[in-house]
C-alpha positions as CSV (number, residue, x, y, z in Angstrom):
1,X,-36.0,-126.2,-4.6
2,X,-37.0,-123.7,-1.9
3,X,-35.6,-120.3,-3.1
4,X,-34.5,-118.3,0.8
5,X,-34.1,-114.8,-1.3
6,X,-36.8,-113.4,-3.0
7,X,-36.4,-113.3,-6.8
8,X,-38.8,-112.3,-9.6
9,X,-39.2,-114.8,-12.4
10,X,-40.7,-113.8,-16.1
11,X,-42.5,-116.3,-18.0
12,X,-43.1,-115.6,-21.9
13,X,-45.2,-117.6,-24.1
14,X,-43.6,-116.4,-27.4
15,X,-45.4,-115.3,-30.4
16,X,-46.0,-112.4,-33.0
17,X,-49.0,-111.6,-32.8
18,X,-49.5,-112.1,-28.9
19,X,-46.5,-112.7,-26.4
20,X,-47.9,-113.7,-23.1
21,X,-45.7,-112.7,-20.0
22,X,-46.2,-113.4,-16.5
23,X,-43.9,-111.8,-13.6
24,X,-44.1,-114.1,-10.4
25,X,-42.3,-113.6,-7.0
26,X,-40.8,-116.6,-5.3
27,X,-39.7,-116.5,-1.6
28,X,-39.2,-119.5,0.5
29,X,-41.2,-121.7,-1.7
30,X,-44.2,-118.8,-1.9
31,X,-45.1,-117.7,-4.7
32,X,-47.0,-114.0,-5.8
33,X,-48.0,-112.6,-8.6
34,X,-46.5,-109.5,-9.7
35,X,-47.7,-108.5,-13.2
36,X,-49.1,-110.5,-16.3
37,X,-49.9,-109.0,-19.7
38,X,-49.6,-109.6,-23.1
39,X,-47.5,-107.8,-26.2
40,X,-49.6,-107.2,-28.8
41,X,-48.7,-106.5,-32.7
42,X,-51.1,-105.7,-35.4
43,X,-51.4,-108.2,-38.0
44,X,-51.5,-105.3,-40.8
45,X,-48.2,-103.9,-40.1
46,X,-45.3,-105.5,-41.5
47,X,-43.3,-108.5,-39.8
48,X,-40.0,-106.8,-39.6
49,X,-42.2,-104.1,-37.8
50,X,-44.0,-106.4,-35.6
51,X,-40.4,-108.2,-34.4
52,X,-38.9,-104.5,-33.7
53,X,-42.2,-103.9,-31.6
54,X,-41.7,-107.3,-29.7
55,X,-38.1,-106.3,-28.9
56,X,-39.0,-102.8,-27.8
57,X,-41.9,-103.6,-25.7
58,X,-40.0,-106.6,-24.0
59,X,-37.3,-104.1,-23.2
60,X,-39.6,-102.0,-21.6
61,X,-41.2,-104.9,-19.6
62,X,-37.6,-105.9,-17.8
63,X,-36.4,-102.4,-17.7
64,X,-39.7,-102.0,-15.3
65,X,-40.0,-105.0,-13.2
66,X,-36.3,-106.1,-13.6
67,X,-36.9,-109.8,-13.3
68,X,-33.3,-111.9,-11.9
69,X,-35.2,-115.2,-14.1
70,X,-36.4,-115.4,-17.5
71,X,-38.3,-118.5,-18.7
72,X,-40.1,-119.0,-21.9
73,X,-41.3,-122.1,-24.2
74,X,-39.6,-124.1,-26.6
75,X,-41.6,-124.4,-30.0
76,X,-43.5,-127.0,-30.9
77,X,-45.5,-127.1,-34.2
78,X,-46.3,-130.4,-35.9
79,X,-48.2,-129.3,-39.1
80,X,-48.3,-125.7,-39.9
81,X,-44.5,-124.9,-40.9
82,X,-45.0,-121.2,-41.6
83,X,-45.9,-120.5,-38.5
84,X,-43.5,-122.2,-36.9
85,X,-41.2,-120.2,-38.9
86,X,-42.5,-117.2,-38.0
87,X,-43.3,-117.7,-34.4
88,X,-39.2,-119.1,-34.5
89,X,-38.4,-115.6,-35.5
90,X,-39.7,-113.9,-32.6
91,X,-38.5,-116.4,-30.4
92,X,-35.2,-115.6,-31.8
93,X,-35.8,-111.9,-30.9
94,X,-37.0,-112.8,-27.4
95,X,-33.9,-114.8,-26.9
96,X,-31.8,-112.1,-28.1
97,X,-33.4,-109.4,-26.2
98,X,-33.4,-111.2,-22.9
99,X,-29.8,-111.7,-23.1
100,X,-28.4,-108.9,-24.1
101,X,-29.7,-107.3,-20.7
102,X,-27.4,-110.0,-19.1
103,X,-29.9,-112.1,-17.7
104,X,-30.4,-115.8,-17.9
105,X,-33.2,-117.7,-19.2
106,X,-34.4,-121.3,-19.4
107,X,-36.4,-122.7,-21.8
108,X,-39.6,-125.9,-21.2
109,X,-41.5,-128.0,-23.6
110,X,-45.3,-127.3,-23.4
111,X,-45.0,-130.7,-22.1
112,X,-43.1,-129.8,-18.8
113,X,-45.2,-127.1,-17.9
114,X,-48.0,-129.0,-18.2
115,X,-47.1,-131.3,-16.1
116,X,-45.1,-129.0,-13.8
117,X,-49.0,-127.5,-13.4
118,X,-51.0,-129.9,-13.6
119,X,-49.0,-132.7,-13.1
120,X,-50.4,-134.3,-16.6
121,X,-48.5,-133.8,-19.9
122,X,-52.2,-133.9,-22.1
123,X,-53.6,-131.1,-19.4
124,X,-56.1,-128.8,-21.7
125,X,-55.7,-125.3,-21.4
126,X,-58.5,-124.9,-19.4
127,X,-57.1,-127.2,-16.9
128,X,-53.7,-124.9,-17.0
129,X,-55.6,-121.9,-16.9
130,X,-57.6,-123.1,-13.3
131,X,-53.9,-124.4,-11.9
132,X,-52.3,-121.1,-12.3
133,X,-55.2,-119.4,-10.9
134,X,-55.4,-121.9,-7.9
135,X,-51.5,-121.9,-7.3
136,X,-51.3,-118.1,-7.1
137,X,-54.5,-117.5,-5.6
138,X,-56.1,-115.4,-8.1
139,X,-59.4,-114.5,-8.0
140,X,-60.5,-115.3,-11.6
141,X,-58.4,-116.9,-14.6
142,X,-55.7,-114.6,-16.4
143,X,-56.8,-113.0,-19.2
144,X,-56.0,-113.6,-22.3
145,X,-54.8,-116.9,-22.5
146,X,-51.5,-116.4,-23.4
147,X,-50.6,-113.9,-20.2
148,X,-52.3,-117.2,-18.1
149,X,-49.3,-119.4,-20.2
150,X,-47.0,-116.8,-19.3
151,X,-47.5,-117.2,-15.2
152,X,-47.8,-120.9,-15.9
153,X,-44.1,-120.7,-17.4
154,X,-42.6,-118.7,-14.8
155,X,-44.3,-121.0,-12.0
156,X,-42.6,-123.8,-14.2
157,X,-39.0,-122.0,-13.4
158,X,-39.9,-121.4,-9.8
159,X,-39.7,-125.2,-9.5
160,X,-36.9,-125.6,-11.0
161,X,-32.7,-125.0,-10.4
162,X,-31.4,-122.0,-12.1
């Protein structure tokens, strides 16, 4: 899909301790980086805490750039099941706080981005990591790893119809 208007697209790669995010602009089938970053939380505070500090900080990140997109990863965990519970609950926040500013989000499979990147559903992270940097025409990787997932979400959405 070639997108005539411009329009600002958020990628998050949810979790608690680190939520990668990724701000791209998409114009005519260009894309720019905007912004990337990562929430942090501190793994001594408590969880309730650490959620509240997700929702705030995410609040602050669309009340700044004021994306019209919102993408983010579906969960996938195939052994650890308290993490996945965990990781589900800030999803959950995420979700929540990304809709009750009114906007609209789509969700991928780690899956589809990897092969909406590298065109290769078993692409390492490494091999992610080089796409995103080679598609936006960064000068070095995204740093941390999780703000690199973050643009390679939101270039996910660009190619996609919202």
């Amino acid at each position: 899909m070639v997108i005539k208007k411009a329009c600002k697209i958020l990628g998050i790669d949810p979790g608690v301790a680190r939520v990668g995010w990724g701000l791209i602009e998409v114009c005519g089938g260009n894309l720019k980086p905007l912004a990337y970053g990562c929430i942090e939380t501190a793994a001594h505070e408590n969880h309730l805490e650490r959620l509240k500090q997700i929702k705030d900080k995410l609040e602050k990140i669309l009340d700044k750039f004021q994306p019209d997109q919102v993408a983010i990863e579906k969960l996938y965990f195939a052994q650890n099941v308290t993490t996945a519970l965990t990781v589900g609950e800030a999803r959950g926040v995420i979700l929540y706080t990304i809709i009750s500013k009114g906007l609209n989000c789509c969700e991928f499979t780690p899956l589809e981005i990897k092969q909406a990147i590298c065109g290769y559903g078993r692409a390492s992270k490494d091999q992610i990591q080089k796409m995103v940097m080679g598609i936006l025409k960064l000068k070095e990787i995204p740093k941390p790893d999780d703000a690199a997932d973050g643009l390679a979400i939101a270039i996910t959405a660009s190619q996609t119809k919202f």
